[in-house]
N, CA, C and O atoms as a Tinker XYZ file with bonds, in Angstrom:
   480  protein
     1  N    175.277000  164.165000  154.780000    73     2
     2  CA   174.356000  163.132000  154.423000    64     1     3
     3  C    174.849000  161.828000  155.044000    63     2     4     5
     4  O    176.048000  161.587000  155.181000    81     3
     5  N    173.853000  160.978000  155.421000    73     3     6
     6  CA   174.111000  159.944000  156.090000    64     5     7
     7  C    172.963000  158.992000  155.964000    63     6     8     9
     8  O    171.752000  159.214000  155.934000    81     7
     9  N    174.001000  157.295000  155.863000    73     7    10
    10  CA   172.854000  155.958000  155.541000    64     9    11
    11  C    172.824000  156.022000  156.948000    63    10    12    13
    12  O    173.616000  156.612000  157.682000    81    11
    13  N    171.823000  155.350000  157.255000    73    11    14
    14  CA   171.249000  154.546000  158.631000    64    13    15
    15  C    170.776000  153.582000  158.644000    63    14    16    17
    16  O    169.726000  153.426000  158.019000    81    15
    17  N    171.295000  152.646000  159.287000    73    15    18
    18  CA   170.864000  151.059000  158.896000    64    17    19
    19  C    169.801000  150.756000  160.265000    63    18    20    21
    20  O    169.745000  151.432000  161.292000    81    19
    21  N    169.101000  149.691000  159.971000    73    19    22
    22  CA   168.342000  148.801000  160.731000    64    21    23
    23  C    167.411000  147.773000  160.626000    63    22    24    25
    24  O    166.659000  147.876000  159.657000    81    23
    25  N    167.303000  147.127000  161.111000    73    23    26
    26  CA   166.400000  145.983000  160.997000    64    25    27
    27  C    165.525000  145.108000  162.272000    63    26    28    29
    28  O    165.740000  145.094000  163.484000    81    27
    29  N    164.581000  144.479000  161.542000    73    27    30
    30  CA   163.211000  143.787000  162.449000    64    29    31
    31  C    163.059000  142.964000  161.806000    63    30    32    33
    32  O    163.390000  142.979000  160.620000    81    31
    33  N    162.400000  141.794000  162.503000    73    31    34
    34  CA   161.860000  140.718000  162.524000    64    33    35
    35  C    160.540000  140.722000  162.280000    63    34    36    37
    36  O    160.052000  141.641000  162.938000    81    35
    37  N    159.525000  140.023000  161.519000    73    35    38
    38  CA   157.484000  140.315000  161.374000    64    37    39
    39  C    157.409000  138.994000  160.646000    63    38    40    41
    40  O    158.200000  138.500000  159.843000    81    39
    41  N    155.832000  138.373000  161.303000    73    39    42
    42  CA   155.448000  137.662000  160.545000    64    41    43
    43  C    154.860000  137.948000  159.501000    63    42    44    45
    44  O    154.356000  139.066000  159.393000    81    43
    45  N    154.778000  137.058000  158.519000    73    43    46
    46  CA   154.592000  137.120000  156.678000    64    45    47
    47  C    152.508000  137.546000  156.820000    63    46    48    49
    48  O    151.754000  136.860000  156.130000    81    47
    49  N    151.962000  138.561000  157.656000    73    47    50
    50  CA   151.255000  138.978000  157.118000    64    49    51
    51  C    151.404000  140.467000  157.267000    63    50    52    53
    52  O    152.209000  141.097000  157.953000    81    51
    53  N    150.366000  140.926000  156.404000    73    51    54
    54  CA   150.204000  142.636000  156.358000    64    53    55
    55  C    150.601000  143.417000  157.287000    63    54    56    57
    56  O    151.399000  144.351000  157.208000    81    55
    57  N    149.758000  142.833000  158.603000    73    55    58
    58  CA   149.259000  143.811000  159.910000    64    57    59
    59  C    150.804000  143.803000  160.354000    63    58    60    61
    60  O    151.513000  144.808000  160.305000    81    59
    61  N    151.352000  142.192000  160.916000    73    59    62
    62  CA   152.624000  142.079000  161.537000    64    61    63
    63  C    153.900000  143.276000  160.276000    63    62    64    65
    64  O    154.318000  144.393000  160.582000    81    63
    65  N    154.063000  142.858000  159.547000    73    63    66
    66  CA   154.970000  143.710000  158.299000    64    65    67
    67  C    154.837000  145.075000  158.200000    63    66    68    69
    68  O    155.797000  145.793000  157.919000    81    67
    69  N    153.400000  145.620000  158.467000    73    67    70
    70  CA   153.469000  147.151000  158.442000    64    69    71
    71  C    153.598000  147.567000  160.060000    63    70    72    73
    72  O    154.110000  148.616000  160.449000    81    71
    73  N    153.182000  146.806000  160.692000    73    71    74
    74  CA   153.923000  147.366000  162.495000    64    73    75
    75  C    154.786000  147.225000  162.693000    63    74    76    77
    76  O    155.234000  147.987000  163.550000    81    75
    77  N    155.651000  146.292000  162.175000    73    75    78
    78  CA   156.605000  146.337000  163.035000    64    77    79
    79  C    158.028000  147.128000  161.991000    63    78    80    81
    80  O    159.126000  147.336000  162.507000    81    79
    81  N    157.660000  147.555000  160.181000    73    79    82
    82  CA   158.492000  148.591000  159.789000    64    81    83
    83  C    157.728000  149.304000  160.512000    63    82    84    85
    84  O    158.285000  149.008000  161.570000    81    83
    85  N    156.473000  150.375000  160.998000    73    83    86
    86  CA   156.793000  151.583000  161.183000    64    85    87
    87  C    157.391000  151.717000  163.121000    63    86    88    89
    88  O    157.975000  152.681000  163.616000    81    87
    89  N    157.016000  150.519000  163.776000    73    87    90
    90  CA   158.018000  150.594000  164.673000    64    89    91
    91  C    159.494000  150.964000  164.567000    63    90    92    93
    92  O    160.044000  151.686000  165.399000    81    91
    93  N    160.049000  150.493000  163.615000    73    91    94
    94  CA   161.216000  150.637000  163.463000    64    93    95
    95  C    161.682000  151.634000  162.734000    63    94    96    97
    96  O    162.909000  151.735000  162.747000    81    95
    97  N    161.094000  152.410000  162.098000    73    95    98
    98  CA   161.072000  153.579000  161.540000    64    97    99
    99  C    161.027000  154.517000  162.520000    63    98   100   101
   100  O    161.841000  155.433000  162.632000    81    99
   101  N    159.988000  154.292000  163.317000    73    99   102
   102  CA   159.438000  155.545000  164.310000    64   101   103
   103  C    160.789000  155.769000  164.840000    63   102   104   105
   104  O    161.376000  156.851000  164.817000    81   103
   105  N    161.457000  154.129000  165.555000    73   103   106
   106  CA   162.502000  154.299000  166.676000    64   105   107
   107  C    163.788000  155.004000  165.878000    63   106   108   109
   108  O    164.306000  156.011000  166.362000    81   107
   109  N    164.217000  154.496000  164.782000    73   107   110
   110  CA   165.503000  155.440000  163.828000    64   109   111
   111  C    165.488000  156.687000  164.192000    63   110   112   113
   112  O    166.263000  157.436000  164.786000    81   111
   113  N    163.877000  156.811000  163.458000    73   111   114
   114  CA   163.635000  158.779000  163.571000    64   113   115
   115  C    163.983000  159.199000  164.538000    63   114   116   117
   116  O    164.770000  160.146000  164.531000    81   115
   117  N    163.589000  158.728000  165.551000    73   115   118
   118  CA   163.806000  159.799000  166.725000    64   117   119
   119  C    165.097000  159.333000  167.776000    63   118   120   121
   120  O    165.429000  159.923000  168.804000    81   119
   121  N    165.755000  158.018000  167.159000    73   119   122
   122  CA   167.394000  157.908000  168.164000    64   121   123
   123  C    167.718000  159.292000  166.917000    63   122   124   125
   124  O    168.046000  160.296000  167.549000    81   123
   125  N    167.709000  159.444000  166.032000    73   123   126
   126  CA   168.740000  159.850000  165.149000    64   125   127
   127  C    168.170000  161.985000  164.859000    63   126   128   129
   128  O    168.729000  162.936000  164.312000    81   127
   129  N    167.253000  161.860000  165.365000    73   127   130
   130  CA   166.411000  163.070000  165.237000    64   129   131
   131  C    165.782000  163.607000  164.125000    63   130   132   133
   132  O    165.957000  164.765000  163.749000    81   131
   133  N    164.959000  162.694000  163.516000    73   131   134
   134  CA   165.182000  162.665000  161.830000    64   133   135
   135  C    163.954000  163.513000  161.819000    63   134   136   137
   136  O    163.157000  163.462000  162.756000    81   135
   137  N    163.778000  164.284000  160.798000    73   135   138
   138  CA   162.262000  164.561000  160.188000    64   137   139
   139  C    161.918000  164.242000  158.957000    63   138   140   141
   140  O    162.779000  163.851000  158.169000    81   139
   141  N    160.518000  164.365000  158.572000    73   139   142
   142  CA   160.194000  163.713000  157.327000    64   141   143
   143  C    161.385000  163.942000  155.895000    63   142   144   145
   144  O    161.993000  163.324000  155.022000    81   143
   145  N    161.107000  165.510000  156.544000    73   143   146
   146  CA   162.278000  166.311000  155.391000    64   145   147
   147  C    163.623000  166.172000  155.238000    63   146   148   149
   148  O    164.206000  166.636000  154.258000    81   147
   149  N    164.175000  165.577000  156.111000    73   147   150
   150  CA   165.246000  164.830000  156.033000    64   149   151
   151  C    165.753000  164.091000  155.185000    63   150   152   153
   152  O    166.918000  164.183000  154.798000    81   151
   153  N    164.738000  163.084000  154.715000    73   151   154
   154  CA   164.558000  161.654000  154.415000    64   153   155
   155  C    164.981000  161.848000  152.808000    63   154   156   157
   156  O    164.230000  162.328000  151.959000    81   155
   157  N    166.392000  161.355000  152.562000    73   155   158
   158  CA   166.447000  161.494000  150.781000    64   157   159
   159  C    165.460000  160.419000  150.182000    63   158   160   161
   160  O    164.560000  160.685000  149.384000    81   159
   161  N    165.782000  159.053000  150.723000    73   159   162
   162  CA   165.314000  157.833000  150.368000    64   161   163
   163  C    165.336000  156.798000  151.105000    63   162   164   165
   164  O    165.978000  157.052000  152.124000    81   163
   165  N    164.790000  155.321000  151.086000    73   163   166
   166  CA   164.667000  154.632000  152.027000    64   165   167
   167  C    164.370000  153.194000  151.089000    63   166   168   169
   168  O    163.555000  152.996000  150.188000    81   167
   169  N    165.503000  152.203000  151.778000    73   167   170
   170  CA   165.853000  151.188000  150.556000    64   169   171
   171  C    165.399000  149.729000  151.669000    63   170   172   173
   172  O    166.194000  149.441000  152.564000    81   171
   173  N    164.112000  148.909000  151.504000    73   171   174
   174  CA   163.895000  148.020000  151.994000    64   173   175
   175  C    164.284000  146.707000  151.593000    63   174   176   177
   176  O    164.119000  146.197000  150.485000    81   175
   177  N    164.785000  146.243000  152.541000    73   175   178
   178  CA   165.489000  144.563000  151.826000    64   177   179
   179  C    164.586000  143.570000  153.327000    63   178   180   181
   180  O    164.665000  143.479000  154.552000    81   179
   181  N    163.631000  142.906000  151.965000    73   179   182
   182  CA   163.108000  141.999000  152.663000    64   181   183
   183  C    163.507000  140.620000  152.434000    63   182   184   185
   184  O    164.144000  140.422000  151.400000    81   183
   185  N    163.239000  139.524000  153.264000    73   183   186
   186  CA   163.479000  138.077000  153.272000    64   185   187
   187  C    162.401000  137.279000  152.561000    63   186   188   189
   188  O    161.198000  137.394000  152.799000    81   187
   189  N    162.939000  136.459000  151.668000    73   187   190
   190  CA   161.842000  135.948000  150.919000    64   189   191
   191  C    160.362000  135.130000  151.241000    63   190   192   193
   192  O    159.347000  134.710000  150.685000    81   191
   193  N    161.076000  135.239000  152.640000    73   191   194
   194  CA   159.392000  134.378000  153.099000    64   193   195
   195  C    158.516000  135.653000  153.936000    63   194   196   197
   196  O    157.703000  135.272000  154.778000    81   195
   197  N    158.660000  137.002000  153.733000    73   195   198
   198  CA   157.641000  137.895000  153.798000    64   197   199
   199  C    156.990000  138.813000  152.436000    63   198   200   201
   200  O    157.438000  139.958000  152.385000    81   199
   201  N    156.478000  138.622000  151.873000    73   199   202
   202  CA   155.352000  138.717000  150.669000    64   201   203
   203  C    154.104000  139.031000  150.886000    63   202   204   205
   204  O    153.308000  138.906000  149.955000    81   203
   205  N    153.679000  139.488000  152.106000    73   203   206
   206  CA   151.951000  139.790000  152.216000    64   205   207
   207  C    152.044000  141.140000  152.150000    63   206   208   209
   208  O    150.888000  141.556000  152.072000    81   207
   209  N    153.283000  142.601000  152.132000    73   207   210
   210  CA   152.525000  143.523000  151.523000    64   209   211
   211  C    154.205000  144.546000  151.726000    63   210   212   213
   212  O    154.916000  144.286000  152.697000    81   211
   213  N    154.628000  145.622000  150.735000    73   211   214
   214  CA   155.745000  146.094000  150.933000    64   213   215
   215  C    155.774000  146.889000  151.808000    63   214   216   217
   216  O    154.884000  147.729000  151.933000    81   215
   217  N    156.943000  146.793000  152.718000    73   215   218
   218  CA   157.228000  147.843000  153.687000    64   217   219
   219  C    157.116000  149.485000  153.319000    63   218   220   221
   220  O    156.620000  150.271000  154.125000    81   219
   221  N    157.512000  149.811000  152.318000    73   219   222
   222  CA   157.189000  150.501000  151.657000    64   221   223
   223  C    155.764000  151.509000  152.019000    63   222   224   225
   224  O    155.757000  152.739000  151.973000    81   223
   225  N    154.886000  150.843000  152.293000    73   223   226
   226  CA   153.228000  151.280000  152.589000    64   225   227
   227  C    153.440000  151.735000  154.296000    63   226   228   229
   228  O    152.549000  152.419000  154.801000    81   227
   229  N    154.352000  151.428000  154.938000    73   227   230
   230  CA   154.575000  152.174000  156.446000    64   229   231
   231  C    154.771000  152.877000  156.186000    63   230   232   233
   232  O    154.112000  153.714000  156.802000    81   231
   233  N    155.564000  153.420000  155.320000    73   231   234
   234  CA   156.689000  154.627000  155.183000    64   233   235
   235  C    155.774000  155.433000  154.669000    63   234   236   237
   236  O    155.813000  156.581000  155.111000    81   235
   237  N    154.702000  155.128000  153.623000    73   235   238
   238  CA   154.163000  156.571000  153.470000    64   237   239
   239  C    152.895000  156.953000  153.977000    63   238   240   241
   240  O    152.376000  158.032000  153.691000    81   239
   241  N    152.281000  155.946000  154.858000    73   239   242
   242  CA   151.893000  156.014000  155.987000    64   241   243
   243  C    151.963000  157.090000  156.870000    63   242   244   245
   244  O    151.177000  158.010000  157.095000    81   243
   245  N    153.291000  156.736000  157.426000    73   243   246
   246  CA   153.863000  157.953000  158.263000    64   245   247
   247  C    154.419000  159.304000  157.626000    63   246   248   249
   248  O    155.287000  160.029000  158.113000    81   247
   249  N    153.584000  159.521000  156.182000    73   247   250
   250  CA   154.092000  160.857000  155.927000    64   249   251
   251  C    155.012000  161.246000  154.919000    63   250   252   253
   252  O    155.069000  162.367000  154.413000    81   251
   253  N    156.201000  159.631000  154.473000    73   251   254
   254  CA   157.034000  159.862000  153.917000    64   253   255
   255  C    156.319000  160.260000  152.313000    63   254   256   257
   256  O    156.222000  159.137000  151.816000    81   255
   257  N    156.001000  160.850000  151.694000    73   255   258
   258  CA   155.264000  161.017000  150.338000    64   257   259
   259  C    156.180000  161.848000  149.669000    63   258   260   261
   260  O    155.793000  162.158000  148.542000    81   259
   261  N    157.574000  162.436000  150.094000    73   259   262
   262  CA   158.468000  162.967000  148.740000    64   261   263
   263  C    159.995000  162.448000  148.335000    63   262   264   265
   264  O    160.850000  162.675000  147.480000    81   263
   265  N    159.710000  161.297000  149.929000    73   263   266
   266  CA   161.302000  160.265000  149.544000    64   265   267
   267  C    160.983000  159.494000  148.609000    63   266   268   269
   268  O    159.839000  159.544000  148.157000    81   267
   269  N    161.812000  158.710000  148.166000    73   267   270
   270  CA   161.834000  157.848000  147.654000    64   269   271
   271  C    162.418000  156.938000  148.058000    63   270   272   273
   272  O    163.600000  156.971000  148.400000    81   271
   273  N    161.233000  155.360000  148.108000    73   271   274
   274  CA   161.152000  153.982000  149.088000    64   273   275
   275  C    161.437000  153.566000  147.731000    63   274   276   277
   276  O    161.330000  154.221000  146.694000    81   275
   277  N    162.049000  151.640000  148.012000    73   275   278
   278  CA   162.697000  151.006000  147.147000    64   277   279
   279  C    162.657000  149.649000  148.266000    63   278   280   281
   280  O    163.228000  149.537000  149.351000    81   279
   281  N    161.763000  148.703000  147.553000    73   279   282
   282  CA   161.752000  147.351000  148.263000    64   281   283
   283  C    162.080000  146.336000  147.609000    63   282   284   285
   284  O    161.355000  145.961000  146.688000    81   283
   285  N    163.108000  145.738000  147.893000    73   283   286
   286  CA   163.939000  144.724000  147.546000    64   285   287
   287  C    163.735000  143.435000  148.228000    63   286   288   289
   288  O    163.042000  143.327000  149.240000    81   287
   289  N    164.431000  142.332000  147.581000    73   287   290
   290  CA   164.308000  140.827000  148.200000    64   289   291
   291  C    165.845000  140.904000  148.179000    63   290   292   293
   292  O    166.764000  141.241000  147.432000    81   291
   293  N    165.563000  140.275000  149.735000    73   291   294
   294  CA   167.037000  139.991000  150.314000    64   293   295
   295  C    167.798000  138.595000  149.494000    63   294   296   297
   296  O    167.038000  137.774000  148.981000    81   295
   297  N    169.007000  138.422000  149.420000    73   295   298
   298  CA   169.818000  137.451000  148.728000    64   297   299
   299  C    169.333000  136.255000  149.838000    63   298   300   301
   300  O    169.185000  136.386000  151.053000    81   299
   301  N    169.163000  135.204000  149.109000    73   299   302
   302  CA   168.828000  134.058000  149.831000    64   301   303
   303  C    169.944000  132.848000  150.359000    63   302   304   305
   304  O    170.226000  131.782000  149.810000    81   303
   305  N    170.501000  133.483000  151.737000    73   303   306
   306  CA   171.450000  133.021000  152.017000    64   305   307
   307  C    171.271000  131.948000  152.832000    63   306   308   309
   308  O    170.762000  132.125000  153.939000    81   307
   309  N    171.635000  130.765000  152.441000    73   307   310
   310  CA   171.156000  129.361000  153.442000    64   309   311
   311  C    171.722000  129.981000  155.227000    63   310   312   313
   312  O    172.915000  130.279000  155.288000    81   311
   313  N    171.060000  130.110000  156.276000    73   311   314
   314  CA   171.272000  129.819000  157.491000    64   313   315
   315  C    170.944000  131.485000  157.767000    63   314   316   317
   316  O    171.353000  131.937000  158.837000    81   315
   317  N    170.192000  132.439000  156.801000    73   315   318
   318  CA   170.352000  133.701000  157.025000    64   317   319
   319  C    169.076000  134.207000  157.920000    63   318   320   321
   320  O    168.076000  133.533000  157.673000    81   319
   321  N    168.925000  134.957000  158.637000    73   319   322
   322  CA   167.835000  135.424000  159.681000    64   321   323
   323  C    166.447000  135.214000  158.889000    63   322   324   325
   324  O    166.403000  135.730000  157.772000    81   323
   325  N    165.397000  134.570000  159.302000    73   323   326
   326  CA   163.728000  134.633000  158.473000    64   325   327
   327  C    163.623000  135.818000  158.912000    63   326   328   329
   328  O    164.263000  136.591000  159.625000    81   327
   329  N    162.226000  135.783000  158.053000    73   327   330
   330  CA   161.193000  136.539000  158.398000    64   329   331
   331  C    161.715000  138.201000  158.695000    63   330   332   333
   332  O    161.138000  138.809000  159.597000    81   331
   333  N    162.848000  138.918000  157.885000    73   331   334
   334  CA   163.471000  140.002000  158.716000    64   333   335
   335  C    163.294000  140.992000  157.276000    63   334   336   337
   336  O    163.063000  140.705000  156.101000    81   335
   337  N    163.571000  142.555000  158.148000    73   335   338
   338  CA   163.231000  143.507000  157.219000    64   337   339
   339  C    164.001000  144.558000  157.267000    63   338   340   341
   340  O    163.760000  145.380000  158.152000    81   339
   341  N    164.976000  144.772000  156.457000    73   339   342
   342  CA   166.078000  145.620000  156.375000    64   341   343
   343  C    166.013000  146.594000  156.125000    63   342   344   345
   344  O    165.346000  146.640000  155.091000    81   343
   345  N    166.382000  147.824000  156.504000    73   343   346
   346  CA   166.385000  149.437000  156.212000    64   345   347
   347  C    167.406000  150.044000  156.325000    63   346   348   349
   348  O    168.230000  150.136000  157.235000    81   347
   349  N    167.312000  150.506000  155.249000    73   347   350
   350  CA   168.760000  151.693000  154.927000    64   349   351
   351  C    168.014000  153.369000  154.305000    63   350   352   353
   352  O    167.587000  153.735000  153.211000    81   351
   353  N    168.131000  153.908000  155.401000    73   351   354
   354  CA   167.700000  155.782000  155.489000    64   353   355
   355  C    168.510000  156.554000  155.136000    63   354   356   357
   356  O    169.341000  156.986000  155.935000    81   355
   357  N    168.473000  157.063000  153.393000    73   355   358
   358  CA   169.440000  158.078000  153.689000    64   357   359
   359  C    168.723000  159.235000  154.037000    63   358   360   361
   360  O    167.595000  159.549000  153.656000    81   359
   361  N    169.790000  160.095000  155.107000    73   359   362
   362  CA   168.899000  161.661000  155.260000    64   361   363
   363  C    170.170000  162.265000  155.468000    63   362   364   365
   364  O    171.210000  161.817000  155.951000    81   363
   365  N    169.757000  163.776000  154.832000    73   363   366
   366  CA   170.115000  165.353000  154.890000    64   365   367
   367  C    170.277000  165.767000  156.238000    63   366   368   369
   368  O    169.590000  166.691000  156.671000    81   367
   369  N    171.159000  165.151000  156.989000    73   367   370
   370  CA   171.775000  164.998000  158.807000    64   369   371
   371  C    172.967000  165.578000  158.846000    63   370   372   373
   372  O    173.967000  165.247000  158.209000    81   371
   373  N    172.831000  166.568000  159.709000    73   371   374
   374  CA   174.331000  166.640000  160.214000    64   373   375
   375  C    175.490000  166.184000  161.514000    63   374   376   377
   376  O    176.028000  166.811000  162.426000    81   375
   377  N    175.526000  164.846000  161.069000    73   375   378
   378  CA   175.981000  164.070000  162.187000    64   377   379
   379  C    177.595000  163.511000  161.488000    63   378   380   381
   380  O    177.783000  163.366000  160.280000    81   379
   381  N    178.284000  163.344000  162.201000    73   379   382
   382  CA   179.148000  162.859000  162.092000    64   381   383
   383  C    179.040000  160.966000  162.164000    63   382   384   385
   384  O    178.150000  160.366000  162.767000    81   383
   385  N    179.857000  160.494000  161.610000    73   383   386
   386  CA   179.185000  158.803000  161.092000    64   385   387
   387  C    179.128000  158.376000  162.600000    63   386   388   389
   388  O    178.130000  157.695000  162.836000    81   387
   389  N    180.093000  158.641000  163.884000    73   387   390
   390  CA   179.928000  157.553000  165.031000    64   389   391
   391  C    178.653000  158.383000  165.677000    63   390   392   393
   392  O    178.417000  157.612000  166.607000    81   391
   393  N    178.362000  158.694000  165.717000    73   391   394
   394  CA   177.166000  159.848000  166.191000    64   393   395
   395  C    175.404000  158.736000  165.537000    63   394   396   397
   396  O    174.323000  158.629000  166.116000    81   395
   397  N    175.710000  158.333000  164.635000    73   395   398
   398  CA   174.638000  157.853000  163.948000    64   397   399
   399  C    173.855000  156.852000  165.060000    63   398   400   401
   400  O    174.369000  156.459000  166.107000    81   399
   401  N    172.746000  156.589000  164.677000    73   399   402
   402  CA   172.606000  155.302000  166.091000    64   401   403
   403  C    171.557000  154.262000  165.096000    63   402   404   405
   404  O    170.384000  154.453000  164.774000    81   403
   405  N    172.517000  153.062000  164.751000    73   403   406
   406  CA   171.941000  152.297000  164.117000    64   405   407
   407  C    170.505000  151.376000  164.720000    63   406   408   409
   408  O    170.672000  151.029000  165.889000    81   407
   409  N    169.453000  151.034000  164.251000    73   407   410
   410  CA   168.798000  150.473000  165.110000    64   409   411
   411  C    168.366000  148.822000  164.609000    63   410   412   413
   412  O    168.434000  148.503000  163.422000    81   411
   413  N    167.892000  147.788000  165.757000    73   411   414
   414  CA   168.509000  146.748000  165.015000    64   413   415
   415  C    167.141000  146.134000  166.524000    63   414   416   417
   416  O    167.273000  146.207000  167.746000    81   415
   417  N    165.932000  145.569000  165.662000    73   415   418
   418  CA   165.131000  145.181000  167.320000    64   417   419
   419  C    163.925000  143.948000  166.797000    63   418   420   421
   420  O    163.694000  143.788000  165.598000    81   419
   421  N    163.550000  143.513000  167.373000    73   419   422
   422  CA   162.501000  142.689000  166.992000    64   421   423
   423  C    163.311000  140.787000  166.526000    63   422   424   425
   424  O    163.513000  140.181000  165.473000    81   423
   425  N    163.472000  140.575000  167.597000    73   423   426
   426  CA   164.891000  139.721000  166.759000    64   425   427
   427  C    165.694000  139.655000  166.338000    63   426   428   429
   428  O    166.404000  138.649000  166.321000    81   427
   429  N    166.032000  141.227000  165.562000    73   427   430
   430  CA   167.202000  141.413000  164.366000    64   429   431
   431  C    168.708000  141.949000  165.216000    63   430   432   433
   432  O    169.679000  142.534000  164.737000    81   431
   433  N    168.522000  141.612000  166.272000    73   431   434
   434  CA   169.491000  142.444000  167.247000    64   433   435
   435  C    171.175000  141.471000  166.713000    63   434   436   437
   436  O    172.294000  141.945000  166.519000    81   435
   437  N    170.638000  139.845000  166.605000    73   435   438
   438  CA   171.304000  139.232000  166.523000    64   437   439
   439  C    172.287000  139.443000  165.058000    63   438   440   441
   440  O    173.380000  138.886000  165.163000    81   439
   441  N    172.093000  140.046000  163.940000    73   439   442
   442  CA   172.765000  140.522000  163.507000    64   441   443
   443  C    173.902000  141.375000  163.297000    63   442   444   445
   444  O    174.908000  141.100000  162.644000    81   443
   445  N    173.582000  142.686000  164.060000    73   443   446
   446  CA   174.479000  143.535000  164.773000    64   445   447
   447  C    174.796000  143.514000  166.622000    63   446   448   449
   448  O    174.582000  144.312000  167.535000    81   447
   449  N    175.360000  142.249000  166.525000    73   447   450
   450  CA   175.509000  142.585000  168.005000    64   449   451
   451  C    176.419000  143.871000  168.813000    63   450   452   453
   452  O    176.391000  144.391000  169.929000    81   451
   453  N    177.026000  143.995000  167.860000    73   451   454
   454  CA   178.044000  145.045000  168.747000    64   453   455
   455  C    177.151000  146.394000  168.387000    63   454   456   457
   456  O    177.664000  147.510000  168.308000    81   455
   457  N    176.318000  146.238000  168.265000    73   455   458
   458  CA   175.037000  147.643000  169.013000    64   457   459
   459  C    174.310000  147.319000  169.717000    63   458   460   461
   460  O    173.543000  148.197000  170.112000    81   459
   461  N    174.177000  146.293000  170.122000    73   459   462
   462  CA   172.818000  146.333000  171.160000    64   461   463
   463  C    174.003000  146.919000  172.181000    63   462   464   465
   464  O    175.219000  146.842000  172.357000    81   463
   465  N    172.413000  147.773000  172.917000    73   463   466
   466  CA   173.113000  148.178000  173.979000    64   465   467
   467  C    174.031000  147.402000  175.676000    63   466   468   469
   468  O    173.675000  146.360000  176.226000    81   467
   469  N    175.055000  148.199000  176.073000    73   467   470
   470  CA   175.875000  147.036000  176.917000    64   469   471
   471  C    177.223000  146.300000  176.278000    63   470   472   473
   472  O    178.273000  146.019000  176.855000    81   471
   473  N    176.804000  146.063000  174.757000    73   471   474
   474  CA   178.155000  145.626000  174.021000    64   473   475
   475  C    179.032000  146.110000  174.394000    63   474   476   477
   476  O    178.942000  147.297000  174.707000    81   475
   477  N    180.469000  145.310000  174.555000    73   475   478
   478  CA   181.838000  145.297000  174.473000    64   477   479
   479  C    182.130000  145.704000  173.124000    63   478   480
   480  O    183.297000  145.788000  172.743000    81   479
């Protein structure tokens, strides 16, 4: 079993918030080879200035209907990334932890730099 982290950037309406989680969903799934059935659960940490609709509604969107999603408000840290949308996947994987491939796009790269690709 294994978390998988990642995160994106969307503006505070619906359309932007549900494209650009299931962008980022789509891309996890398939660096990491995930299938629906995989998926134990999936824990969203959003930024307080996105409120027009929970990420949550991508996810079962695309199918997810026997994990269990969990959308949270991110801690409000003065100087901390806007507008961003955090994901943590656990799934039923058999990967070893450096094997995992975290994904991190839409702006949010700047968080984890030592994954974008090219990093030292």
């Amino acid at each position: 079993m294994r978390a998988i982290r990642g995160a994106i950037c969307a503006e505070n309406t619906k359309e932007s918030i549900l494209k650009n989680t299931t962008e980022l969903l789509r891309e996890i799934f398939e660096a990491n080879d995930l299938d629906n059935g995989q998926v134990i659960s999936i824990t969203f940490a959003v930024t307080r200035d996105l409120d027009a609709v929970f990420p949550a509604v991508a996810a079962r969107d695309l199918g997810l209907t026997s994990a269990s999603l969990l959308c949270l408000q991110s801690m409000d840290v003065v100087g901390a990334l806007p507008k961003c949308i955090r994901v943590e996947v656990l799934a039923d994987i058999n990967l070893a932890q450096s094997q995992v491939k975290h994904i991190y796009l839409g702006g949010a790269e700047v968080l984890r730099p030592d994954l974008v690709e090219g990093a030292k």
